[in-house]
PDBQT receptor file of N, H, CA, C and O in Angstrom, charges set to zero:
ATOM      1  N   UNK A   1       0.841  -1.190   0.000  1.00  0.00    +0.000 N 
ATOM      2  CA  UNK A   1       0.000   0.000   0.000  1.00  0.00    +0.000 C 
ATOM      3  C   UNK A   1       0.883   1.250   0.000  1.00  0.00    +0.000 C 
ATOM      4  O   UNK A   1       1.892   1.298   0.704  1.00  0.00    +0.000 OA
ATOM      5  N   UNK A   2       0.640   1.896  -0.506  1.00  0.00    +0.000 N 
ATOM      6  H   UNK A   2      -0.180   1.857  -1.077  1.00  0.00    +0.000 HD
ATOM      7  CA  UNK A   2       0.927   3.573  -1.244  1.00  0.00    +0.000 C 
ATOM      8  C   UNK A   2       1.059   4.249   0.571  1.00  0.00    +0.000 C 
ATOM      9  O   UNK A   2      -0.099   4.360   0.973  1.00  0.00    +0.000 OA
ATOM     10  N   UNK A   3       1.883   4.614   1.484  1.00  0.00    +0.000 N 
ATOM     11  H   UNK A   3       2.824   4.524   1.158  1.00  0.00    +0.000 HD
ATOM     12  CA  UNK A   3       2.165   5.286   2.452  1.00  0.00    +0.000 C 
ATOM     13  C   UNK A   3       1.754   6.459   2.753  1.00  0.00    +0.000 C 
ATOM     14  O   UNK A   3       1.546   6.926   3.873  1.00  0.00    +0.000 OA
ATOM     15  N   UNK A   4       1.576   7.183   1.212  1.00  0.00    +0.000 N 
ATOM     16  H   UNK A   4       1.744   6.803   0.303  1.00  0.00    +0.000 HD
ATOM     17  CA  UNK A   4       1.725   8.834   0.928  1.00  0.00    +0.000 C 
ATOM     18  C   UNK A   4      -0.590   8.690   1.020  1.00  0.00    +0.000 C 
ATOM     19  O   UNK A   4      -1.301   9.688   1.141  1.00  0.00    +0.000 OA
ATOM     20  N   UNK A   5      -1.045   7.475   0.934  1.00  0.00    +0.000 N 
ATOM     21  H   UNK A   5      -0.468   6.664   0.836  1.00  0.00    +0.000 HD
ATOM     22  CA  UNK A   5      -1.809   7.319   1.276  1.00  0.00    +0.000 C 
ATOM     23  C   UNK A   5      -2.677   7.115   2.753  1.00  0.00    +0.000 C 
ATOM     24  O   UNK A   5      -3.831   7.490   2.962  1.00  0.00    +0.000 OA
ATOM     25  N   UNK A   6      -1.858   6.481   3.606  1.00  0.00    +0.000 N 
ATOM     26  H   UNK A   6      -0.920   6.177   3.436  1.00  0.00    +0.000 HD
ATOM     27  CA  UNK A   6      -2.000   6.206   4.918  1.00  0.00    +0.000 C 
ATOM     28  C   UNK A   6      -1.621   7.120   5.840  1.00  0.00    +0.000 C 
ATOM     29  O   UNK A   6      -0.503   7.605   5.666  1.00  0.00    +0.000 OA
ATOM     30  N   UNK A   7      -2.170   7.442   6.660  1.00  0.00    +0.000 N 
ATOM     31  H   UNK A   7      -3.078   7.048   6.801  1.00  0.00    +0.000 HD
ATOM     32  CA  UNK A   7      -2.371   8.313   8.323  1.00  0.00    +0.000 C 
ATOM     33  C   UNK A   7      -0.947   7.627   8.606  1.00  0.00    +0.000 C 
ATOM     34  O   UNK A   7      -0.897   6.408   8.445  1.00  0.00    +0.000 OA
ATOM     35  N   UNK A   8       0.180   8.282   9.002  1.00  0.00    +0.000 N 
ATOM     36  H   UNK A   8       0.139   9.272   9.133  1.00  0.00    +0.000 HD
ATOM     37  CA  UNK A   8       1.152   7.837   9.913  1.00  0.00    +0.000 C 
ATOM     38  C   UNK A   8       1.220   8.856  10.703  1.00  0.00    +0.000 C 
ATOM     39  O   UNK A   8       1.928   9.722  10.188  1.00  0.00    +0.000 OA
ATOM     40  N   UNK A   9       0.619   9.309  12.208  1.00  0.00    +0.000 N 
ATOM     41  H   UNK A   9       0.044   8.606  12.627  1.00  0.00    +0.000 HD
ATOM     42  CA  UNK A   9       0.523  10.326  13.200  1.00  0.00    +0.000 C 
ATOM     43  C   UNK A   9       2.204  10.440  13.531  1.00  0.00    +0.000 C 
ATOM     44  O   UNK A   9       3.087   9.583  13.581  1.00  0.00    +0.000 OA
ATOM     45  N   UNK A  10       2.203  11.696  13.701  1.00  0.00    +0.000 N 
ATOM     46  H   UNK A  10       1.486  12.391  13.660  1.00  0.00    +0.000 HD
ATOM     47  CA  UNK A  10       3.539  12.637  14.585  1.00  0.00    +0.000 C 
ATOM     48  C   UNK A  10       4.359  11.495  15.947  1.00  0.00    +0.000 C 
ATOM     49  O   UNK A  10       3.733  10.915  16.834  1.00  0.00    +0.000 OA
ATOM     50  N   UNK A  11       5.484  11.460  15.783  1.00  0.00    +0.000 N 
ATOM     51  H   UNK A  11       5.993  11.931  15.063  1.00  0.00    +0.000 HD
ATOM     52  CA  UNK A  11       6.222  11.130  17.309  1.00  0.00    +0.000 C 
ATOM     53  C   UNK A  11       5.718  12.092  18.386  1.00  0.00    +0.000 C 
ATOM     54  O   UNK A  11       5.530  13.298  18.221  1.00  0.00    +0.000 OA
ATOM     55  N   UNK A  12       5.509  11.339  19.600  1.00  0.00    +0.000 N 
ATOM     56  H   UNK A  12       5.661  10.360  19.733  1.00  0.00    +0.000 HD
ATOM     57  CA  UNK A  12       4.741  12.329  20.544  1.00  0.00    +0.000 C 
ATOM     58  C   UNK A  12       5.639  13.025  20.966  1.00  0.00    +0.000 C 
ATOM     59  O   UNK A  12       5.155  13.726  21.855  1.00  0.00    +0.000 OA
ATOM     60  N   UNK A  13       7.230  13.349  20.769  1.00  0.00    +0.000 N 
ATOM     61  H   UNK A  13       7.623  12.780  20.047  1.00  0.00    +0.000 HD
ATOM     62  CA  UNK A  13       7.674  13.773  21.720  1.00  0.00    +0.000 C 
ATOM     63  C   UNK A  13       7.760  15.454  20.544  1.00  0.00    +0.000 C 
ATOM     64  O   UNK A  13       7.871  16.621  20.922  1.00  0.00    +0.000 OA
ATOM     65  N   UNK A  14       7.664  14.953  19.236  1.00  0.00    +0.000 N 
ATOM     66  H   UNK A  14       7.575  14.005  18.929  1.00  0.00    +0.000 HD
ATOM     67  CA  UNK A  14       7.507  16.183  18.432  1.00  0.00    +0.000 C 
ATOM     68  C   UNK A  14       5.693  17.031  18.733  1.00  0.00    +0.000 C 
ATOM     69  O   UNK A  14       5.375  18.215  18.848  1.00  0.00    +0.000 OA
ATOM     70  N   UNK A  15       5.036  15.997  18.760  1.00  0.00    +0.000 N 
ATOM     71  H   UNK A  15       5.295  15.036  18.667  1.00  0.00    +0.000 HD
ATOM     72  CA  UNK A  15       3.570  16.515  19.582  1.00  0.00    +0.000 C 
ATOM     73  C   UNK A  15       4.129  17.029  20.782  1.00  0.00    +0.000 C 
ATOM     74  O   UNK A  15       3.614  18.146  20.839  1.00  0.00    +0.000 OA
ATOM     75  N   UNK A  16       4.680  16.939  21.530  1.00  0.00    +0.000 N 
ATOM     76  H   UNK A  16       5.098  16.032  21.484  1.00  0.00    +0.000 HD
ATOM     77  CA  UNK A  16       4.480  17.676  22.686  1.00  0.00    +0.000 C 
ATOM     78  C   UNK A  16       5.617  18.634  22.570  1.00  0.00    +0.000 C 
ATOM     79  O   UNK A  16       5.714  19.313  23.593  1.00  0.00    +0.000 OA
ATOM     80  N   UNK A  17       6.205  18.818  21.971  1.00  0.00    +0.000 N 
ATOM     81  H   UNK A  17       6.126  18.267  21.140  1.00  0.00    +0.000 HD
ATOM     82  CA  UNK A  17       7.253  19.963  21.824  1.00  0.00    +0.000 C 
ATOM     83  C   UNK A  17       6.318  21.221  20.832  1.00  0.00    +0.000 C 
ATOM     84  O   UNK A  17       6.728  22.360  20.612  1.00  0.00    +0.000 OA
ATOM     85  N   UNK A  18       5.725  20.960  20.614  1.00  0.00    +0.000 N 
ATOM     86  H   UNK A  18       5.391  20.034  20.794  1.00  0.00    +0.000 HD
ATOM     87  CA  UNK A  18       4.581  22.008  19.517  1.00  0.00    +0.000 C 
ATOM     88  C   UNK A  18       3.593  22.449  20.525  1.00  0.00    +0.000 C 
ATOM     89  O   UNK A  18       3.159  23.596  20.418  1.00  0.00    +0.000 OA
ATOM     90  N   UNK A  19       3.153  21.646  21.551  1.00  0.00    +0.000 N 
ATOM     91  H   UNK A  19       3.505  20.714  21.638  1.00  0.00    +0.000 HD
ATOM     92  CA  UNK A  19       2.591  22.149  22.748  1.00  0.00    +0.000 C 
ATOM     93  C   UNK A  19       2.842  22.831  23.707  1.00  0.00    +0.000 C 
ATOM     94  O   UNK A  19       2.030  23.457  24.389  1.00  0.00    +0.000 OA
ATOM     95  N   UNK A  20       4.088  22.762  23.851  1.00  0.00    +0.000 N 
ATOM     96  H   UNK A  20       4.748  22.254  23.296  1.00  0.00    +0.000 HD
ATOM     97  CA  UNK A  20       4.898  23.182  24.850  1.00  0.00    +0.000 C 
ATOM     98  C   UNK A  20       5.082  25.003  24.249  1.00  0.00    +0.000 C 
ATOM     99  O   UNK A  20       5.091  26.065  24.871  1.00  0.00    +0.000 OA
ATOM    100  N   UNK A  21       5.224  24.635  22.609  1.00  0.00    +0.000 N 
ATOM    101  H   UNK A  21       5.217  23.772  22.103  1.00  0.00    +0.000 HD
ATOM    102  CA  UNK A  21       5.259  25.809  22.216  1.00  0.00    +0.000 C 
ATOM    103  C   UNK A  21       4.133  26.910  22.653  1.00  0.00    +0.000 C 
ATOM    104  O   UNK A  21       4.239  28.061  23.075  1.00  0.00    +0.000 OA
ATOM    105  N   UNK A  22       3.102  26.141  22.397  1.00  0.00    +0.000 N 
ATOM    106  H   UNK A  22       3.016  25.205  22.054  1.00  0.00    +0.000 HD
ATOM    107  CA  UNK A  22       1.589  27.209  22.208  1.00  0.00    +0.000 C 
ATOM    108  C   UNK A  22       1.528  27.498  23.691  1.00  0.00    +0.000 C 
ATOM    109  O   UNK A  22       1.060  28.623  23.867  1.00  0.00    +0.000 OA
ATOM    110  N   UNK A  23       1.855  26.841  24.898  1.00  0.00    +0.000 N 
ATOM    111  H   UNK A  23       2.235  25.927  24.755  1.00  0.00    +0.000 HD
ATOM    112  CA  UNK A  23       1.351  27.146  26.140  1.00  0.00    +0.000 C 
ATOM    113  C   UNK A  23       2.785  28.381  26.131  1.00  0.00    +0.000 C 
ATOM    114  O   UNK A  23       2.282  29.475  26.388  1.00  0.00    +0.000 OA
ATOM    115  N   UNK A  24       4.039  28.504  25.964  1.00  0.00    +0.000 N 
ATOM    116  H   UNK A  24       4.447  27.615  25.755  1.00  0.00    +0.000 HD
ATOM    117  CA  UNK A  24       4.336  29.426  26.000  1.00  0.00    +0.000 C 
ATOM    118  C   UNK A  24       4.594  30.762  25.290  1.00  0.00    +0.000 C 
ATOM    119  O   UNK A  24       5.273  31.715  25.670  1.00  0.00    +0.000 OA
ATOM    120  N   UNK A  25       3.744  30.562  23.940  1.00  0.00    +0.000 N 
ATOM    121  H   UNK A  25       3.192  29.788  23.631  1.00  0.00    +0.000 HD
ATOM    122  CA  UNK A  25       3.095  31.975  23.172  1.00  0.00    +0.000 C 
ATOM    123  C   UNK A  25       1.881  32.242  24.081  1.00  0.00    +0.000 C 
ATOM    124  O   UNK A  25       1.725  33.396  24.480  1.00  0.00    +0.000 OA
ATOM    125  N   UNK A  26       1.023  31.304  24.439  1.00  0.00    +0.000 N 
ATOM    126  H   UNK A  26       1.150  30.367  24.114  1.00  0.00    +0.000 HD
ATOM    127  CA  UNK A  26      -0.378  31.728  25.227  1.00  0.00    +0.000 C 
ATOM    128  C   UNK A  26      -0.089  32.917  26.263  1.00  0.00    +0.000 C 
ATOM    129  O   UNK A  26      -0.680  33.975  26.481  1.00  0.00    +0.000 OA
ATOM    130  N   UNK A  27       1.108  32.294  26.838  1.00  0.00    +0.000 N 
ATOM    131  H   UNK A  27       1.587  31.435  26.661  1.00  0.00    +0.000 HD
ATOM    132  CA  UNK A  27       1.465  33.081  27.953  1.00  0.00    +0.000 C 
ATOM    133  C   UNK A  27       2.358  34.320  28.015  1.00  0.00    +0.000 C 
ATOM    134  O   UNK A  27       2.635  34.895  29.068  1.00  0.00    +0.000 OA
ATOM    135  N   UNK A  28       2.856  34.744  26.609  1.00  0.00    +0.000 N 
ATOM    136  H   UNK A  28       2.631  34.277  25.753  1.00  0.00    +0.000 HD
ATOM    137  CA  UNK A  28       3.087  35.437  26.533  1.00  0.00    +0.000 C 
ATOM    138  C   UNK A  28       2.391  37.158  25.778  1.00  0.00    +0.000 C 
ATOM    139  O   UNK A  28       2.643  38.350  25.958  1.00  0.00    +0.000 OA
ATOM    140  N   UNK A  29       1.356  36.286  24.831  1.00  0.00    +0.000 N 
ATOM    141  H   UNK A  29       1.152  35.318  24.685  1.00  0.00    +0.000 HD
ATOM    142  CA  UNK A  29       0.802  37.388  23.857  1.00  0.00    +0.000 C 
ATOM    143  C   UNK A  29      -0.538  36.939  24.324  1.00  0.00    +0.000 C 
ATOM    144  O   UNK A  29      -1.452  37.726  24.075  1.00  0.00    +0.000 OA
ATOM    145  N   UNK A  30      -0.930  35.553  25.110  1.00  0.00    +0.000 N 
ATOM    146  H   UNK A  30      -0.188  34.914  25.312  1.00  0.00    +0.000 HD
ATOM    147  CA  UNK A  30      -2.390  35.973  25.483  1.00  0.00    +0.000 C 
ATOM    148  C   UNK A  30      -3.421  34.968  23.901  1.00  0.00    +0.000 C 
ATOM    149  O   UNK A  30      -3.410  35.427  22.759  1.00  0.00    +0.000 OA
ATOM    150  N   UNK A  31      -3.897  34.128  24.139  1.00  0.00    +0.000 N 
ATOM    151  H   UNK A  31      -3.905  33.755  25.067  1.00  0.00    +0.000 HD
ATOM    152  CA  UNK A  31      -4.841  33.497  23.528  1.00  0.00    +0.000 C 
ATOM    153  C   UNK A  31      -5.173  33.735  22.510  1.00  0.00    +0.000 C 
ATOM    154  O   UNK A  31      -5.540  34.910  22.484  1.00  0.00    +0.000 OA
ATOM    155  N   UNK A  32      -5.326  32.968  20.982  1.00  0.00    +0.000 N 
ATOM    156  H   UNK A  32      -5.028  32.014  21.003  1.00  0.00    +0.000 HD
ATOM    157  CA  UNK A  32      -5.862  33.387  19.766  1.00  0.00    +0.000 C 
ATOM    158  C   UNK A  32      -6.485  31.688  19.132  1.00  0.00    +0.000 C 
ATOM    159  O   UNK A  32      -6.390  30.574  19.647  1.00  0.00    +0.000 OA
ATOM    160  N   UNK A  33      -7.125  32.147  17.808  1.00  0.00    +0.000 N 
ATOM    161  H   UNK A  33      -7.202  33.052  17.390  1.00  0.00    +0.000 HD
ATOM    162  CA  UNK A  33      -7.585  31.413  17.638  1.00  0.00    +0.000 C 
ATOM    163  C   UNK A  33      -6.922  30.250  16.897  1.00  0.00    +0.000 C 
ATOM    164  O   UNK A  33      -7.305  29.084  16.798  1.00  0.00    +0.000 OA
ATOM    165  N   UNK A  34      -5.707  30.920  16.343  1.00  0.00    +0.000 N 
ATOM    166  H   UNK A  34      -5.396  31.867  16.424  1.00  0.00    +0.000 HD
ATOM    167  CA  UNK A  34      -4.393  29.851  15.987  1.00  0.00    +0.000 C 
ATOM    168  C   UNK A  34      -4.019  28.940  17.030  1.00  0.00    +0.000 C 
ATOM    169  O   UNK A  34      -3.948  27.728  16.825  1.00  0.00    +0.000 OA
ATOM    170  N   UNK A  35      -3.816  29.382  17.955  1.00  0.00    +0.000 N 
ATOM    171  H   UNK A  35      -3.874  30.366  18.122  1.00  0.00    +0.000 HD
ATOM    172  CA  UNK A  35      -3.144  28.639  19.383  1.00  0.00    +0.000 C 
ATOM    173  C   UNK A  35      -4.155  27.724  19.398  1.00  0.00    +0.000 C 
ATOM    174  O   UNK A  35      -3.980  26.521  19.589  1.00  0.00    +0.000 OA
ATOM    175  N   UNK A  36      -5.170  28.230  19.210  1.00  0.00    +0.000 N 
ATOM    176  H   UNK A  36      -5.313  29.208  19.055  1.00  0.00    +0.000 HD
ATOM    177  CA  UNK A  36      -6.463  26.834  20.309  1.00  0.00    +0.000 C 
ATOM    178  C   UNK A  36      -6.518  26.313  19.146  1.00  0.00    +0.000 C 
ATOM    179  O   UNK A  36      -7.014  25.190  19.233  1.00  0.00    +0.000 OA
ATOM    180  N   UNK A  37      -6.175  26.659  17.822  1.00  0.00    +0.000 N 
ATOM    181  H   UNK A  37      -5.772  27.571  17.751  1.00  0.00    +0.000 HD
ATOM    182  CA  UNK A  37      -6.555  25.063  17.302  1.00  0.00    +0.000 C 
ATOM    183  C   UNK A  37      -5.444  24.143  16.493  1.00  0.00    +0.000 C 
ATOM    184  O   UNK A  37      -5.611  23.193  15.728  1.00  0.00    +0.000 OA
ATOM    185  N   UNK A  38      -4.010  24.925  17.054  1.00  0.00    +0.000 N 
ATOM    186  H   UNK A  38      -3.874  25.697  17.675  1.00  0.00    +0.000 HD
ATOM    187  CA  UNK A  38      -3.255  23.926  17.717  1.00  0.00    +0.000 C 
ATOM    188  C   UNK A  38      -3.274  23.001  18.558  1.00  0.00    +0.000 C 
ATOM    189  O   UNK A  38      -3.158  21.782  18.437  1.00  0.00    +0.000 OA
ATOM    190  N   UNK A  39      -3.515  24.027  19.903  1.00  0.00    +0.000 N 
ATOM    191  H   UNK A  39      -3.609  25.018  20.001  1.00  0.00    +0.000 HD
ATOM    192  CA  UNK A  39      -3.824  22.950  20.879  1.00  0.00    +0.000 C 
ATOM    193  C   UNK A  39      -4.937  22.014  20.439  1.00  0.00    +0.000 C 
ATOM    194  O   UNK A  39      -4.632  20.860  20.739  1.00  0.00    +0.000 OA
ATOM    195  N   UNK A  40      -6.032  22.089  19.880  1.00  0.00    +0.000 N 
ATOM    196  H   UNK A  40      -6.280  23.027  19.637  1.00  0.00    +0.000 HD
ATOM    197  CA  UNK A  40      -6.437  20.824  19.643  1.00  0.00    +0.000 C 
ATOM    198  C   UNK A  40      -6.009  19.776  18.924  1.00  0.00    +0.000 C 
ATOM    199  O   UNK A  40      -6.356  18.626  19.194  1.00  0.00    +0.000 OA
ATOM    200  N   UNK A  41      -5.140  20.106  17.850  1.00  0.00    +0.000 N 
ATOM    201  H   UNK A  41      -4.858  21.040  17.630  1.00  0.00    +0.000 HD
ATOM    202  CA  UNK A  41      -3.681  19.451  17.057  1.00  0.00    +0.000 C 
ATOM    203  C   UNK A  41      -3.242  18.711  17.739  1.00  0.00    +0.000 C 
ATOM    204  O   UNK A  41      -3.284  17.497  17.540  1.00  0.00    +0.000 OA
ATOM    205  N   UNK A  42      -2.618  19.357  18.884  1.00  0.00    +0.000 N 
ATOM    206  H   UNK A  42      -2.583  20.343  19.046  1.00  0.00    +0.000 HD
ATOM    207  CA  UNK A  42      -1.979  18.185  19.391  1.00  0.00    +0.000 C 
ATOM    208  C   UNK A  42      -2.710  17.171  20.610  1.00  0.00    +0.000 C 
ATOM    209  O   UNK A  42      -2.462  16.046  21.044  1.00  0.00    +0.000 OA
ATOM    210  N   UNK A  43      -3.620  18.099  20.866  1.00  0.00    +0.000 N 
ATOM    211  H   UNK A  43      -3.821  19.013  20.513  1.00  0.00    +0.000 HD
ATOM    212  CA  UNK A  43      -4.159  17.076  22.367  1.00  0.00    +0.000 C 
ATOM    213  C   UNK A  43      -5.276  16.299  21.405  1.00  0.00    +0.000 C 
ATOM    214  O   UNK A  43      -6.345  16.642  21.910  1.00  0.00    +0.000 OA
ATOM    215  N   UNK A  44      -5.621  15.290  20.102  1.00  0.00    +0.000 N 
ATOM    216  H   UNK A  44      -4.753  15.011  19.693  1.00  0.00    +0.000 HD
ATOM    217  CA  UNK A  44      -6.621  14.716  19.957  1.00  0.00    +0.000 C 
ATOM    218  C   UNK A  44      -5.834  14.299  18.206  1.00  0.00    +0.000 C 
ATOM    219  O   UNK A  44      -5.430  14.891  17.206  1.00  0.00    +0.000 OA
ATOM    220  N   UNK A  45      -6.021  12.586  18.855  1.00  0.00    +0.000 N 
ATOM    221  H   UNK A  45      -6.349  12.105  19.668  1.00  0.00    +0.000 HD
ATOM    222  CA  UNK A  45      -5.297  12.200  17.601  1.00  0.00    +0.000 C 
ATOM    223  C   UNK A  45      -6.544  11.952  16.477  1.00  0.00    +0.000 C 
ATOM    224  O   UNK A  45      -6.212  11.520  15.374  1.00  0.00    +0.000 OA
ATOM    225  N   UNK A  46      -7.457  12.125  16.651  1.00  0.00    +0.000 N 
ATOM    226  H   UNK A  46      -7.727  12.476  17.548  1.00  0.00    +0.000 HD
ATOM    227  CA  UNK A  46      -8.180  12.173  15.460  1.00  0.00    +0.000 C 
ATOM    228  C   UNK A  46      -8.452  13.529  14.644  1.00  0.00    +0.000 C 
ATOM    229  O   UNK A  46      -8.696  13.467  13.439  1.00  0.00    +0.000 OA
ATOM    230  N   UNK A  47      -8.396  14.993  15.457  1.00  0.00    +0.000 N 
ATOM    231  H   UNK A  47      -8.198  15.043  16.436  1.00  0.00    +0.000 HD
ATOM    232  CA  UNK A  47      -7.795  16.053  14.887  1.00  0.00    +0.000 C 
ATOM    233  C   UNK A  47      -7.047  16.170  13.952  1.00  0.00    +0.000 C 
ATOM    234  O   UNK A  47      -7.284  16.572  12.813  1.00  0.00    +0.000 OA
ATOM    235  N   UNK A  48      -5.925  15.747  14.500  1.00  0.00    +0.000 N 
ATOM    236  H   UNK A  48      -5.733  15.419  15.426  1.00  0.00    +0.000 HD
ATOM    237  CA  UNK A  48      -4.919  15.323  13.772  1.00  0.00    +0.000 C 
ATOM    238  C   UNK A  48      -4.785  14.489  12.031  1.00  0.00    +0.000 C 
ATOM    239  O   UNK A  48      -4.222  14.844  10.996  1.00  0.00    +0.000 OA
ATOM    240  N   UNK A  49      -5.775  13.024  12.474  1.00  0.00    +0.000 N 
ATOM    241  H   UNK A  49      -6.233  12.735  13.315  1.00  0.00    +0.000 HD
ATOM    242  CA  UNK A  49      -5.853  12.900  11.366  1.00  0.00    +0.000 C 
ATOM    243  C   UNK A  49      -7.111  13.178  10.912  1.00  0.00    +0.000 C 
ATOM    244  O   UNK A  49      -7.484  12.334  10.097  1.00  0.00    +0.000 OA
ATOM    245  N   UNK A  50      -7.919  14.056  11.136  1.00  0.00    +0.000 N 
ATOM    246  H   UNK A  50      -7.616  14.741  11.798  1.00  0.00    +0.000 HD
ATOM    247  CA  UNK A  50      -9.063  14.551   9.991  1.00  0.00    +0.000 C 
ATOM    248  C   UNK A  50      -8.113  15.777   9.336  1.00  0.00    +0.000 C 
ATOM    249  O   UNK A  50      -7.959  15.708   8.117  1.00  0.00    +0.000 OA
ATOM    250  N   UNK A  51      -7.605  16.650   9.888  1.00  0.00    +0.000 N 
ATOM    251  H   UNK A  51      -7.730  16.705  10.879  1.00  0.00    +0.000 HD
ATOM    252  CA  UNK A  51      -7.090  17.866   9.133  1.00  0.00    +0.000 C 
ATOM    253  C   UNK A  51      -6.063  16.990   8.101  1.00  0.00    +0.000 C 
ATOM    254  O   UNK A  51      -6.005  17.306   6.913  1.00  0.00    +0.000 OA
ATOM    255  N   UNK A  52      -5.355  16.006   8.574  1.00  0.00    +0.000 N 
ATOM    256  H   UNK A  52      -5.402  15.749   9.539  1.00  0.00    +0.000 HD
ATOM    257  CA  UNK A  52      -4.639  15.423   7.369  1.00  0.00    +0.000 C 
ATOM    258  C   UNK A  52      -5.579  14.913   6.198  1.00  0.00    +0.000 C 
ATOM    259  O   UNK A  52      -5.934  15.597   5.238  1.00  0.00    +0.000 OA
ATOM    260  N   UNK A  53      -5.785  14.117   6.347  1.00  0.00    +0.000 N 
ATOM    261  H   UNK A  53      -5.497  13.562   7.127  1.00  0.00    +0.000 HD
ATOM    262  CA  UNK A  53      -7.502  13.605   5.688  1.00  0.00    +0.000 C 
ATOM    263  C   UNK A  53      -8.072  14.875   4.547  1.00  0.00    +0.000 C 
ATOM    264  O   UNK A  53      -8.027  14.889   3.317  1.00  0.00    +0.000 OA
ATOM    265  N   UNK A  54      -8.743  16.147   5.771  1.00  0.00    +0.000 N 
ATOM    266  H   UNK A  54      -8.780  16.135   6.771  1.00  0.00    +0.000 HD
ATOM    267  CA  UNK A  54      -8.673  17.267   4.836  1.00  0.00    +0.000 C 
ATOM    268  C   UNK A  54      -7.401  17.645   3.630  1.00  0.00    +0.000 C 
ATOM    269  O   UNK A  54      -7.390  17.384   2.427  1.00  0.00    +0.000 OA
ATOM    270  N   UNK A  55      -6.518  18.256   4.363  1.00  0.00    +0.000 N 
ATOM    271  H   UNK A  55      -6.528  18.468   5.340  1.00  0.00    +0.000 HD
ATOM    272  CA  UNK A  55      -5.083  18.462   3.169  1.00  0.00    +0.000 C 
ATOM    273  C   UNK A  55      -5.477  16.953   1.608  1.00  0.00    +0.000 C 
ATOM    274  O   UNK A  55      -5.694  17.298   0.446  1.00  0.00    +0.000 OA
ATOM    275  N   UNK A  56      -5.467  15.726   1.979  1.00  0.00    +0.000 N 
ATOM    276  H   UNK A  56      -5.292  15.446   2.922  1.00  0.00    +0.000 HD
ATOM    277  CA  UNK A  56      -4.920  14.980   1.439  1.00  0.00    +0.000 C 
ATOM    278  C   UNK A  56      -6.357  15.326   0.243  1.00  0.00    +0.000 C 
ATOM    279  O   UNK A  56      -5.980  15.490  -0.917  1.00  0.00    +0.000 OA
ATOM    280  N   UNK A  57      -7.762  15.425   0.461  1.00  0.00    +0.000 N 
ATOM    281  H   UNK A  57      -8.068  15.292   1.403  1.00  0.00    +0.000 HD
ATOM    282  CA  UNK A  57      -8.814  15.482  -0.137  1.00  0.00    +0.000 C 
ATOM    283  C   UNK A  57      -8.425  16.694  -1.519  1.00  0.00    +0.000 C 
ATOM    284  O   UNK A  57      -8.480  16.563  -2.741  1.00  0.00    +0.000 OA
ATOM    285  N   UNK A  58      -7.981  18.005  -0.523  1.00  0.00    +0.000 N 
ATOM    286  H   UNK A  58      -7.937  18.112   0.470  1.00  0.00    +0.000 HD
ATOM    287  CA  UNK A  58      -8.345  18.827  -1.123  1.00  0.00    +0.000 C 
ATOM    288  C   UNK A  58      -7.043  18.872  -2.113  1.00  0.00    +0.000 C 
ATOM    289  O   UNK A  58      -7.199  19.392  -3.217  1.00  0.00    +0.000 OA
ATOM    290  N   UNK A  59      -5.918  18.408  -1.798  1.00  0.00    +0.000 N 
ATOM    291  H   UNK A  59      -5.791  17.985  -0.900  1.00  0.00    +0.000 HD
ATOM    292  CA  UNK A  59      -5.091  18.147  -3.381  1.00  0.00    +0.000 C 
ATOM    293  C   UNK A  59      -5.501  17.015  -4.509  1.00  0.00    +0.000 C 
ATOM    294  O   UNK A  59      -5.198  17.152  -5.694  1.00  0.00    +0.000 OA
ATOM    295  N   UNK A  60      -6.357  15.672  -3.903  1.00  0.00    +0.000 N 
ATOM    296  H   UNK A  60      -6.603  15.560  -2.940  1.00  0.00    +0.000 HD
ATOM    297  CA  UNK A  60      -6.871  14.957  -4.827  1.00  0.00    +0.000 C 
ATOM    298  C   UNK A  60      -7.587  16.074  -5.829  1.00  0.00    +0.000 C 
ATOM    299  O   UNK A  60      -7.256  16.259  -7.000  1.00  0.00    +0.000 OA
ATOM    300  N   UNK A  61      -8.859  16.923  -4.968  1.00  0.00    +0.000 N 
ATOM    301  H   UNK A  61      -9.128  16.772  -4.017  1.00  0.00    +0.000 HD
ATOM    302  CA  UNK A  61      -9.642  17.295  -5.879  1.00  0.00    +0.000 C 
ATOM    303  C   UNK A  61      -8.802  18.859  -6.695  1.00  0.00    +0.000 C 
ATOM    304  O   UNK A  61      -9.457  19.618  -7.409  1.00  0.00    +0.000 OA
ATOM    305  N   UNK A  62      -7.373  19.064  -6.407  1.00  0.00    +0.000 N 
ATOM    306  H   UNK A  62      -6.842  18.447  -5.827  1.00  0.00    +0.000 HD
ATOM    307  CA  UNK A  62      -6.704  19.776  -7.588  1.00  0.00    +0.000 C 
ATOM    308  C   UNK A  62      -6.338  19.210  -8.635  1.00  0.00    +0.000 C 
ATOM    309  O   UNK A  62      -5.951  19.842  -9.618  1.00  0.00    +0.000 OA
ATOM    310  N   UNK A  63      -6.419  17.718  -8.572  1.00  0.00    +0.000 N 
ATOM    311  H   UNK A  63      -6.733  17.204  -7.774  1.00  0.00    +0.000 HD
ATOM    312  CA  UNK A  63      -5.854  16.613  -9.765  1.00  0.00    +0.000 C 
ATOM    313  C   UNK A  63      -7.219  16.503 -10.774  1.00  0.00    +0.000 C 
ATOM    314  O   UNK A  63      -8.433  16.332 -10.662  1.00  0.00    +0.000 OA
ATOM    315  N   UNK A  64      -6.280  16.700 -11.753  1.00  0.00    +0.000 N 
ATOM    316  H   UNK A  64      -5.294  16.838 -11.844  1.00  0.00    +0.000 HD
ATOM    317  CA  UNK A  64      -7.737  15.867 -13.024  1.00  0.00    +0.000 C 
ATOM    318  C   UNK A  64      -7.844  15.147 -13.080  1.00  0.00    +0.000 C 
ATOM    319  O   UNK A  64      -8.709  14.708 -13.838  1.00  0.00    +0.000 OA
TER     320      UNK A  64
């Protein structure tokens, strides 16, 4: 099976280093709507792979 096809989710320790990020932009500039839906990025592995899912759809439907 084709890979470039299949969900292979993030190493958690790269998930939690992207988290680590947003809790300390939060705390510095204060809450937006980028941050929170990071944080849902990383705290929910099906997030994760629906937005991939999304990406992967919406270049099929750039193909003829």
């Amino acid at each position: 099976m084709n890979h470039e096809l299949q969900f292979i989710d993030y190493p958690p320790e790269l998930i939690q280093a992207k988290l680590k990020l947003c809790i300390n932009y939060e705390a510095k500039y204060g809450q937006s709507l980028t941050v929170n839906a990071w944080r849902k990025w990383c705290n929910s592995y099906d997030y994760r792979k629906n937005e991939w899912q999304f990406r992967h759809n919406v270049a099929k439907s750039l193909n003829y």
